[in-house]
C-alpha positions, 0 to 999 in steps of 0.5 A: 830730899831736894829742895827747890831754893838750894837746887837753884843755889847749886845750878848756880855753883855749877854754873859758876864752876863750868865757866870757870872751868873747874872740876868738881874735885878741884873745888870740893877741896877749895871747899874742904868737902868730898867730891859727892858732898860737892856733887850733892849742893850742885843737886840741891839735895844736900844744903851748904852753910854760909862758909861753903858759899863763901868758900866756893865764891873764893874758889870760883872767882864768882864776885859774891854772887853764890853768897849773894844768893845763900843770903837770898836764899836764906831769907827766903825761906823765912819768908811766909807763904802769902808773902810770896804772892805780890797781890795779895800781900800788897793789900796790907801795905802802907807804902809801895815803891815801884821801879819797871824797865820794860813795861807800865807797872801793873797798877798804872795800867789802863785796861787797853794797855793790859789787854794788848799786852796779854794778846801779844804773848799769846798765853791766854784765851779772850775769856782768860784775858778778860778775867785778868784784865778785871783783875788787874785794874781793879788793884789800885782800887783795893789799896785804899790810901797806901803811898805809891811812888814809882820810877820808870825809864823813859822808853817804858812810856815810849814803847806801844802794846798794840797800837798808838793809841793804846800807848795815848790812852796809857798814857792818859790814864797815867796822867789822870792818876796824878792829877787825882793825886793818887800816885808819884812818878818820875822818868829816867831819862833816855840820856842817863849816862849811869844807870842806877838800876841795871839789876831788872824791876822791882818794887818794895812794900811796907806793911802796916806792921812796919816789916818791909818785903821786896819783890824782885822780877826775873824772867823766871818769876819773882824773888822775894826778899827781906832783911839786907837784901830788901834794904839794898833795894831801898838803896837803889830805889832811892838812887834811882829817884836821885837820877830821874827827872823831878816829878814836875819834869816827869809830868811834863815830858809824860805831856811832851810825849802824848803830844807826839803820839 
């Protein structure tokens, strides 16, 4: 039977094996399996143990990435189904820190912001954009007193959905969070030499029982993660933060950057 996470492990492999340029014998024997054992991972049919993926990331030179992702994968399967729903499990959180590359985090954005960027994928109807417009401006309302902190590069706050004045008036509502005190941001400057985020967003949410979960963002969904993979991510957040802007310098180039608009 396959399983979706272990298909994603072998696509992987696979992968991994084509830029090498290897042939499934040569690597099942650096594995210590037989060829079909090793045609079966590639399917996701069959699931490998942990010295398999140590053993192929040897083999293929793939710089701990199959292991990375057997751990990933690992965990994940752990993981409870409404955990794998952000929106729904950030509603227990106490804290959640967020780091976005590209865009406004979803609780930041002003209603203006979310409708632009809806209509600019061209996925969804006016009604469906309404409903999810609703949707997600009413989160931060439904997070009660839980402790936001977000880290965002410079160009998030710079890149306008729709028009200039969507961007001003994003960029409004940012401010106006902050003035009420209900979020901590800070800016990753344009001219950070070395980016400590290079992987994509994320963000990390600790629940009220003290468990920890982070979502990953990819451009084909979301992983979630806990254990050593979310602790990484703590790790990154807190390296982020070390090389943006202070918060009252954040502010400050959020004023600096209304002004120009």
């Amino acid at each position: 039977m396959t399983s979706e996470h272990w298909k994603r492990w072998g696509a992987e492999l696979r992968r991994q094996r084509k830029k090498a340029g290897q042939s499934q014998s040569t690597i099942a024997n650096a594995m210590n399996v037989a060829r079909p054992t090793l045609g079966a991972f590639e399917l996701g049919t069959r699931t490998p143990s942990r010295e398999h993926a140590v053993a192929a990331d040897e083999a293929l030179s793939a710089g701990g990435a199959l292991l990375h992702l057997w751990d990933e994968i690992s965990d994940f399967k752990e993981i409870p189904e409404d955990w794998r729903n952000f929106e729904k499990i950030e509603m227990q959180a106490t804290e959640i820190r967020e780091y976005h590359s590209t865009l406004i985090p979803g609780l930041l954005q002003s209603p203006e912001y979310t409708r632009a960027m809806l209509r600019n994928t061209d996925a969804w109807a006016d009604d469906q954009i309404e409903r999810l417009v609703t949707a997600r401006t009413a989160r931060l309302d439904n997070l009660g007193q839980a402790a936001l902190s977000f880290v965002v590069d410079e160009v998030v706050l710079r890149r306008s959905h729709g028009s200039w004045d969507t961007l001003r008036a994003q960029l409004a509502h940012i401010r106006k969070l902050i003035d009420e005190r209900r979020i901590r941001i800070r800016v990753l400057p344009q001219e950070t030499l070395s980016h400590p985020g290079p992987g994509g967003s994320f963000r990390i949410m600790t629940l009220r029982d003290g468990r920890i979960v982070g979502h990953e963002e990819y451009r084909s969904g979301v992983n979630v993660v806990t254990g050593p993979p979310v602790n990484r991510l703590v790790t990154v957040f807190g390296n982020l933060q070390g090389e943006a802007l202070s918060t009252p310098a954040s502010i400050e180039l959020v004023d600096a950057i209304m002004k120009e608009l």
